[in-house]
C-alpha positions as CSV (number, residue, x, y, z in Angstrom):
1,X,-25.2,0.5,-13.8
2,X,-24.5,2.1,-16.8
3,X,-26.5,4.6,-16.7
4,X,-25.7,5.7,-12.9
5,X,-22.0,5.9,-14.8
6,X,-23.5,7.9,-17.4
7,X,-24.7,10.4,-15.2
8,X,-21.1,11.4,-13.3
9,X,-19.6,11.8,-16.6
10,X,-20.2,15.3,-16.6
11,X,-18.0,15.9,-13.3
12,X,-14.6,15.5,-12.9
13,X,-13.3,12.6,-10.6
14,X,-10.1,13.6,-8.6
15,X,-8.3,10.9,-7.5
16,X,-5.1,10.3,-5.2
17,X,-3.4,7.3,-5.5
18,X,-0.8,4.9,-2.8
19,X,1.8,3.2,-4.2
20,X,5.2,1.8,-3.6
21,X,5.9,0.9,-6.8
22,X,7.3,4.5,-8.5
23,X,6.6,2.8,-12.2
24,X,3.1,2.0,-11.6
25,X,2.2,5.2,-9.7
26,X,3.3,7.1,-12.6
27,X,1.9,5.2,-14.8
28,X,-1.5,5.0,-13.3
29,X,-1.5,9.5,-12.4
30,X,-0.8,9.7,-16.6
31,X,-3.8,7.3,-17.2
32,X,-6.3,9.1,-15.0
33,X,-5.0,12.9,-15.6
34,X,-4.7,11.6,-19.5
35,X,-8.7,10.7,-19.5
36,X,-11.4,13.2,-19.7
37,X,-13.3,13.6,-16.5
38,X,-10.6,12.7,-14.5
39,X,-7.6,14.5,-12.5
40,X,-4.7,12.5,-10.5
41,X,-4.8,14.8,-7.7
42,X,-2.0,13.3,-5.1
43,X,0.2,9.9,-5.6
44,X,1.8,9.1,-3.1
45,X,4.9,6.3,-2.2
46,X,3.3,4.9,1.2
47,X,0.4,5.1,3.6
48,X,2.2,7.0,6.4
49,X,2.8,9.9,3.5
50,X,-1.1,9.6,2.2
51,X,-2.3,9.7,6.0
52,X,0.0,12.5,6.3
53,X,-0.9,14.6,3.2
54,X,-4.4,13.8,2.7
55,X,-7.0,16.4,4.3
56,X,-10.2,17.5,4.6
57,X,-9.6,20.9,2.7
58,X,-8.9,19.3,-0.4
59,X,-9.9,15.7,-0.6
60,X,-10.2,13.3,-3.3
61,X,-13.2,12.0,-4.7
62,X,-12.0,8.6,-4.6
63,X,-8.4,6.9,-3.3
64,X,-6.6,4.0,-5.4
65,X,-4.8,2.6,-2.4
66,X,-2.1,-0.7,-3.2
67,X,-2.4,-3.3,0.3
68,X,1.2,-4.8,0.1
69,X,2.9,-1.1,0.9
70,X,6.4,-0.4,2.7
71,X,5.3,0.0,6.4
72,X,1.8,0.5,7.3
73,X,-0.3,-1.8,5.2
74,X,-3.5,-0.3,3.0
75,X,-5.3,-2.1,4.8
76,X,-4.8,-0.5,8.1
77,X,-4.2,2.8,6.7
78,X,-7.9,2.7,5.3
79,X,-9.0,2.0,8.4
80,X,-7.6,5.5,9.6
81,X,-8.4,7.2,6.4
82,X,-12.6,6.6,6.7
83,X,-12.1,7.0,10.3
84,X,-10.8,10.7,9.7
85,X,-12.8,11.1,6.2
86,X,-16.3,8.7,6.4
87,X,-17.3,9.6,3.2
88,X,-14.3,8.9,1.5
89,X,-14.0,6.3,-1.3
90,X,-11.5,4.1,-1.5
91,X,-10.3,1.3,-4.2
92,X,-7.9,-1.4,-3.5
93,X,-5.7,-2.1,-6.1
94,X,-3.6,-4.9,-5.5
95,X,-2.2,-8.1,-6.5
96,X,-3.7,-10.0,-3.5
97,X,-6.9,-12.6,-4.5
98,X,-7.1,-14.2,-1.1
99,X,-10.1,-14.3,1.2
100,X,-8.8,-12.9,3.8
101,X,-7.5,-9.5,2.7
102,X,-10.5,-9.6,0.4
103,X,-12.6,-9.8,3.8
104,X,-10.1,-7.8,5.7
105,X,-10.5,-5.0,2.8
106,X,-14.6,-5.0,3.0
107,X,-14.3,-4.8,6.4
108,X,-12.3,-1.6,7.0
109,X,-14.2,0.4,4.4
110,X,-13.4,-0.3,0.9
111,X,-16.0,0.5,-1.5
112,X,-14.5,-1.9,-4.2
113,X,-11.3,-4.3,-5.2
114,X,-9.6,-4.5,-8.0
115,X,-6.8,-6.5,-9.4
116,X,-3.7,-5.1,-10.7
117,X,-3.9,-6.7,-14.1
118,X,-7.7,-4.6,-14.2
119,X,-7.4,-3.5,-18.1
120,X,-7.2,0.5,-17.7
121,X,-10.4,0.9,-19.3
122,X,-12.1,-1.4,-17.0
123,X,-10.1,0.9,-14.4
124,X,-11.6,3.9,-15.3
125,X,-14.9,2.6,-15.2
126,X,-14.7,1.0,-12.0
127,X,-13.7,4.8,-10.6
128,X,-16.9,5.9,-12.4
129,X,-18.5,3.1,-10.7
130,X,-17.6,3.7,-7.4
131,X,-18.4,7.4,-7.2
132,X,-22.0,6.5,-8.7
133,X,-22.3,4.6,-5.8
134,X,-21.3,1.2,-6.8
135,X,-19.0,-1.1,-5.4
136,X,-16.3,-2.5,-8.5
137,X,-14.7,-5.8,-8.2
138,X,-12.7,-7.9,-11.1
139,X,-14.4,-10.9,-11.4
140,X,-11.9,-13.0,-9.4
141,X,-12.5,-11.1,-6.6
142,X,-16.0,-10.9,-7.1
143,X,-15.8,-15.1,-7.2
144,X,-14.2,-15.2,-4.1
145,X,-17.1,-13.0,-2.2
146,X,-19.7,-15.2,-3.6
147,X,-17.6,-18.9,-2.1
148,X,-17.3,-16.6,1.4
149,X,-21.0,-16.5,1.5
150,X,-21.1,-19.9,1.6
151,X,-18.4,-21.0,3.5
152,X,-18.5,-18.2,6.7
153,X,-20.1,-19.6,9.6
154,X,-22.5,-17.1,11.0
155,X,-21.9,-16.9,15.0
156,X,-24.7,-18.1,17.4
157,X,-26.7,-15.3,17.5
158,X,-26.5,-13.0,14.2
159,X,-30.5,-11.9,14.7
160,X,-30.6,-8.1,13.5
161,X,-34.8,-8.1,13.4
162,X,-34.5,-7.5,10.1
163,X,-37.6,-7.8,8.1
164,X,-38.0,-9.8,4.3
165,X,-38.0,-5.9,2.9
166,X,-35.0,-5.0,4.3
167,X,-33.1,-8.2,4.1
168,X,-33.8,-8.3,0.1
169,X,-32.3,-4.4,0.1
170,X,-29.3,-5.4,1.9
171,X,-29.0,-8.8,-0.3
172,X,-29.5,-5.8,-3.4
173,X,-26.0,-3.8,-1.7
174,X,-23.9,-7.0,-2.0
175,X,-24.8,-8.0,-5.2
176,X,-23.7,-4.5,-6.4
177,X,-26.9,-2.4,-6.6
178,X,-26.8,1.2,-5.1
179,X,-29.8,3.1,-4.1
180,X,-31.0,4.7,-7.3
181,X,-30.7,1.0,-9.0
182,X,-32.1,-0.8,-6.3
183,X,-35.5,1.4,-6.5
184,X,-35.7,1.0,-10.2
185,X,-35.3,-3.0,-9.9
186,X,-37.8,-3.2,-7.0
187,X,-40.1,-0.2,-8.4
188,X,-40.4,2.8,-5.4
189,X,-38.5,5.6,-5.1
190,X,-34.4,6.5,-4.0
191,X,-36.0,8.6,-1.0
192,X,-38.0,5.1,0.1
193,X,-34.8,2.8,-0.3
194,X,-32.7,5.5,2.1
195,X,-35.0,5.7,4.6
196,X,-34.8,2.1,4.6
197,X,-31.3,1.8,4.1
198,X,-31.3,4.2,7.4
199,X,-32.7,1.5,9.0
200,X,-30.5,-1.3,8.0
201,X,-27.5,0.9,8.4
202,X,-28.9,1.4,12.4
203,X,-30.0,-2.3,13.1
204,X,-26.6,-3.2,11.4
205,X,-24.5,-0.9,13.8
206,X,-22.8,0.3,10.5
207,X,-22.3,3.8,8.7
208,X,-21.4,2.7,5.0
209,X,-22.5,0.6,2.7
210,X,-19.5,-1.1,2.5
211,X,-19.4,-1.9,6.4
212,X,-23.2,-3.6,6.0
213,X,-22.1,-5.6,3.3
214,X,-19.0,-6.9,5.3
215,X,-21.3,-7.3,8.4
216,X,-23.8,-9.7,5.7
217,X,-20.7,-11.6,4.8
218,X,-19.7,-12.1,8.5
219,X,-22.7,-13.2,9.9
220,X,-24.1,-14.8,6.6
221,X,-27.4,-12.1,6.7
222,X,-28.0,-13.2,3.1
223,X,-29.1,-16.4,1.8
Protein backbone atom coordinates (compact mmCIF):
# COMPACT_ATOMS: atom_id res chain seq x y z
CA UNK A 1 0.00 0.00 0.00
CA UNK A 2 2.71 2.12 0.30
CA UNK A 3 3.63 2.53 -2.69
CA UNK A 4 -0.04 3.09 -4.32
CA UNK A 5 0.33 6.11 -1.52
CA UNK A 6 3.46 6.98 -3.01
CA UNK A 7 2.20 7.53 -6.20
CA UNK A 8 -0.86 10.24 -5.30
CA UNK A 9 1.67 12.20 -3.55
CA UNK A 10 2.24 14.33 -6.39
CA UNK A 11 -1.54 15.50 -6.57
CA UNK A 12 -3.19 17.55 -4.32
CA UNK A 13 -6.07 15.97 -2.25
CA UNK A 14 -9.07 18.42 -1.57
CA UNK A 15 -11.07 17.59 0.99
CA UNK A 16 -14.45 18.83 2.62
CA UNK A 17 -15.11 18.03 5.99
CA UNK A 18 -18.85 17.54 8.35
CA UNK A 19 -18.78 18.47 11.59
CA UNK A 20 -20.71 19.67 14.53
CA UNK A 21 -18.12 20.19 16.66
CA UNK A 22 -16.72 23.96 15.62
CA UNK A 23 -13.22 23.03 17.61
CA UNK A 24 -12.55 19.96 15.73
CA UNK A 25 -13.64 21.24 12.32
CA UNK A 26 -11.16 23.88 12.64
CA UNK A 27 -8.82 22.01 13.84
CA UNK A 28 -8.97 19.27 11.38
CA UNK A 29 -9.26 22.22 7.94
CA UNK A 30 -5.67 23.68 9.59
CA UNK A 31 -4.21 20.04 9.70
CA UNK A 32 -5.10 19.16 6.06
CA UNK A 33 -4.58 22.81 4.45
CA UNK A 34 -1.28 22.92 6.91
CA UNK A 35 0.13 19.54 5.02
CA UNK A 36 1.63 19.45 1.64
CA UNK A 37 -0.57 17.84 -0.92
CA UNK A 38 -3.55 18.68 0.70
CA UNK A 39 -6.29 21.54 0.65
CA UNK A 40 -9.42 21.77 3.13
CA UNK A 41 -11.74 22.77 0.51
CA UNK A 42 -15.35 23.06 2.46
CA UNK A 43 -16.12 22.35 6.36
CA UNK A 44 -19.07 22.37 7.13
CA UNK A 45 -21.39 22.31 10.71
CA UNK A 46 -24.10 19.59 9.49
CA UNK A 47 -25.16 17.24 6.80
CA UNK A 48 -28.20 19.25 5.57
CA UNK A 49 -25.48 22.30 4.87
CA UNK A 50 -22.86 19.63 3.17
CA UNK A 51 -25.84 18.16 1.03
CA UNK A 52 -26.73 21.61 0.43
CA UNK A 53 -23.26 23.07 -0.60
CA UNK A 54 -21.58 20.25 -2.03
CA UNK A 55 -21.82 19.99 -6.03
CA UNK A 56 -20.70 18.47 -8.97
CA UNK A 57 -18.84 21.57 -10.28
CA UNK A 58 -16.40 21.60 -7.62
CA UNK A 59 -16.26 18.40 -5.70
CA UNK A 60 -13.90 17.14 -3.24
CA UNK A 61 -11.67 14.42 -3.79
CA UNK A 62 -12.58 12.88 -0.64
CA UNK A 63 -15.32 13.82 2.33
CA UNK A 64 -14.31 13.47 6.24
CA UNK A 65 -17.97 13.11 7.30
CA UNK A 66 -18.61 12.79 11.63
CA UNK A 67 -21.97 10.07 12.09
CA UNK A 68 -23.35 11.51 15.42
CA UNK A 69 -24.31 15.12 13.61
CA UNK A 70 -27.24 17.68 14.74
CA UNK A 71 -30.15 16.51 12.46
CA UNK A 72 -29.62 14.25 9.59
CA UNK A 73 -27.09 11.62 10.64
CA UNK A 74 -23.72 10.90 8.41
CA UNK A 75 -24.92 8.08 7.88
CA UNK A 76 -27.97 8.89 5.96
CA UNK A 77 -26.49 11.90 4.51
CA UNK A 78 -23.84 9.59 2.75
CA UNK A 79 -26.40 7.69 1.49
CA UNK A 80 -27.56 10.87 -0.54
CA UNK A 81 -24.19 12.11 -1.15
CA UNK A 82 -22.92 8.78 -3.36
CA UNK A 83 -26.42 8.67 -4.58
CA UNK A 84 -25.97 12.25 -6.18
CA UNK A 85 -21.95 11.84 -6.56
CA UNK A 86 -21.10 7.80 -7.12
CA UNK A 87 -17.60 8.31 -7.27
CA UNK A 88 -17.25 10.20 -4.33
CA UNK A 89 -15.04 9.20 -1.41
CA UNK A 90 -16.13 9.36 1.81
CA UNK A 91 -14.38 8.77 5.39
CA UNK A 92 -16.23 8.41 8.64
CA UNK A 93 -14.76 9.94 11.30
CA UNK A 94 -16.33 9.32 14.42
CA UNK A 95 -16.29 8.26 17.87
CA UNK A 96 -18.76 5.24 17.30
CA UNK A 97 -16.88 1.41 17.45
CA UNK A 98 -20.16 -0.45 17.32
CA UNK A 99 -21.13 -2.99 14.74
CA UNK A 100 -23.85 -1.64 13.68
CA UNK A 101 -22.99 1.78 12.46
CA UNK A 102 -19.71 0.10 11.47
CA UNK A 103 -22.09 -2.20 9.13
CA UNK A 104 -24.55 0.65 8.62
CA UNK A 105 -21.44 2.86 7.32
CA UNK A 106 -20.01 0.03 4.74
CA UNK A 107 -23.29 -0.34 3.67
CA UNK A 108 -24.26 3.16 2.47
CA UNK A 109 -20.89 3.76 0.75
CA UNK A 110 -18.09 4.55 2.97
CA UNK A 111 -14.77 3.85 1.57
CA UNK A 112 -13.12 3.64 5.11
CA UNK A 113 -13.69 4.38 9.05
CA UNK A 114 -11.76 5.99 11.32
CA UNK A 115 -11.74 6.75 14.90
CA UNK A 116 -11.61 10.11 16.25
CA UNK A 117 -8.52 9.60 18.44
CA UNK A 118 -6.84 8.46 14.66
CA UNK A 119 -3.16 10.21 15.33
CA UNK A 120 -3.17 13.06 12.51
CA UNK A 121 -0.46 11.46 10.81
CA UNK A 122 -2.24 8.19 10.56
CA UNK A 123 -5.09 10.71 9.33
CA UNK A 124 -3.40 11.96 6.53
CA UNK A 125 -2.39 8.73 5.40
CA UNK A 126 -5.57 7.13 5.50
CA UNK A 127 -6.78 10.22 3.03
CA UNK A 128 -3.85 9.08 0.86
CA UNK A 129 -5.11 5.72 1.27
CA UNK A 130 -8.44 6.15 0.27
CA UNK A 131 -7.94 8.12 -2.86
CA UNK A 132 -5.18 5.29 -3.99
CA UNK A 133 -7.98 3.19 -3.85
CA UNK A 134 -7.81 1.70 -0.41
CA UNK A 135 -10.21 1.39 2.16
CA UNK A 136 -8.53 2.92 5.88
CA UNK A 137 -9.84 1.59 9.07
CA UNK A 138 -8.12 2.09 12.77
CA UNK A 139 -7.56 -1.12 13.94
CA UNK A 140 -10.51 -1.24 16.32
CA UNK A 141 -12.66 -0.88 13.65
CA UNK A 142 -10.83 -3.09 11.49
CA UNK A 143 -11.34 -5.80 14.60
CA UNK A 144 -14.79 -5.41 14.61
CA UNK A 145 -15.22 -6.23 10.59
CA UNK A 146 -13.15 -9.32 11.08
CA UNK A 147 -15.76 -10.76 14.39
CA UNK A 148 -18.82 -9.66 11.83
CA UNK A 149 -17.45 -12.12 9.39
CA UNK A 150 -17.93 -14.64 11.73
CA UNK A 151 -20.82 -13.87 13.55
CA UNK A 152 -23.40 -12.61 10.40
CA UNK A 153 -25.61 -15.23 9.41
CA UNK A 154 -25.72 -15.49 5.71
CA UNK A 155 -29.60 -15.68 4.56
CA UNK A 156 -30.87 -18.95 2.86
CA UNK A 157 -29.90 -18.38 -0.42
CA UNK A 158 -26.70 -15.94 -0.77
CA UNK A 159 -25.58 -18.01 -4.23
CA UNK A 160 -23.99 -15.20 -6.56
CA UNK A 161 -22.33 -18.11 -9.16
CA UNK A 162 -19.32 -16.74 -8.23
CA UNK A 163 -16.32 -18.74 -9.32
CA UNK A 164 -12.93 -19.62 -6.86
CA UNK A 165 -11.17 -16.60 -9.12
CA UNK A 166 -13.48 -14.26 -8.34
CA UNK A 167 -14.41 -15.09 -4.88
CA UNK A 168 -10.47 -14.88 -3.93
CA UNK A 169 -10.64 -11.15 -5.66
CA UNK A 170 -13.57 -10.14 -3.67
CA UNK A 171 -11.97 -11.84 -0.35
CA UNK A 172 -8.59 -9.47 -1.74
CA UNK A 173 -11.30 -5.99 -1.58
CA UNK A 174 -12.10 -6.76 2.07
CA UNK A 175 -8.95 -7.48 3.35
CA UNK A 176 -7.97 -4.02 1.98
CA UNK A 177 -6.26 -4.62 -1.45
CA UNK A 178 -7.30 -2.42 -4.42
CA UNK A 179 -6.89 -3.39 -7.99
CA UNK A 180 -3.30 -2.36 -8.73
CA UNK A 181 -2.30 -4.48 -5.44
CA UNK A 182 -4.43 -7.21 -5.94
CA UNK A 183 -2.74 -7.96 -9.57
CA UNK A 184 0.72 -7.60 -8.07
CA UNK A 185 -0.18 -10.26 -5.16
CA UNK A 186 -1.86 -12.69 -7.55
CA UNK A 187 0.57 -11.84 -10.60
CA UNK A 188 -1.76 -10.53 -13.99
CA UNK A 189 -2.44 -7.34 -14.87
CA UNK A 190 -4.83 -4.14 -13.30
CA UNK A 191 -6.77 -4.30 -16.80
CA UNK A 192 -7.48 -8.33 -15.95
CA UNK A 193 -8.53 -7.72 -12.20
CA UNK A 194 -11.24 -4.88 -13.58
CA UNK A 195 -12.59 -6.79 -16.07
CA UNK A 196 -13.11 -9.19 -13.37
CA UNK A 197 -14.00 -6.89 -10.75
CA UNK A 198 -16.78 -5.87 -13.65
CA UNK A 199 -18.05 -9.00 -13.12
CA UNK A 200 -18.23 -9.26 -9.43
CA UNK A 201 -19.48 -5.78 -9.27
CA UNK A 202 -22.62 -7.20 -11.86
CA UNK A 203 -23.26 -10.66 -10.13
CA UNK A 204 -23.08 -8.67 -6.81
CA UNK A 205 -25.76 -6.06 -7.93
CA UNK A 206 -23.21 -3.37 -6.64
CA UNK A 207 -21.39 -0.27 -8.12
CA UNK A 208 -18.51 0.32 -5.62
CA UNK A 209 -16.21 -1.40 -4.02
CA UNK A 210 -17.29 -0.55 -0.83
CA UNK A 211 -21.06 -1.76 -1.52
CA UNK A 212 -19.39 -5.49 -2.54
CA UNK A 213 -17.61 -5.56 0.41
CA UNK A 214 -20.71 -4.78 2.62
CA UNK A 215 -22.79 -7.28 0.44
CA UNK A 216 -19.60 -10.15 1.48
CA UNK A 217 -20.14 -9.18 4.99
CA UNK A 218 -23.98 -9.56 4.68
CA UNK A 219 -24.20 -12.69 3.18
CA UNK A 220 -20.84 -14.10 4.51
CA UNK A 221 -19.39 -14.46 0.51
CA UNK A 222 -15.97 -14.96 2.16
CA UNK A 223 -14.71 -17.67 4.19
Amino acid sequence: MSEIITAVAAKTINVAIIEDRRELREGLAMLISGTEGFVCKNKFGSMEEGLRRINAADLPDIVLCDIGLPGMDGIEGIKILKEKFPDLLVIMLTIYDDDERIFNALCAGACGYLLKKTPPVRLLESLKEAVAGGSPMSPEVARRVITLFREIRPPERADYDLSPHETRLLKMLVEGHNYKTAAAEIGVTVHAVSFHMRNIYEKLQVHSKSEAVAVAMRDRLIK
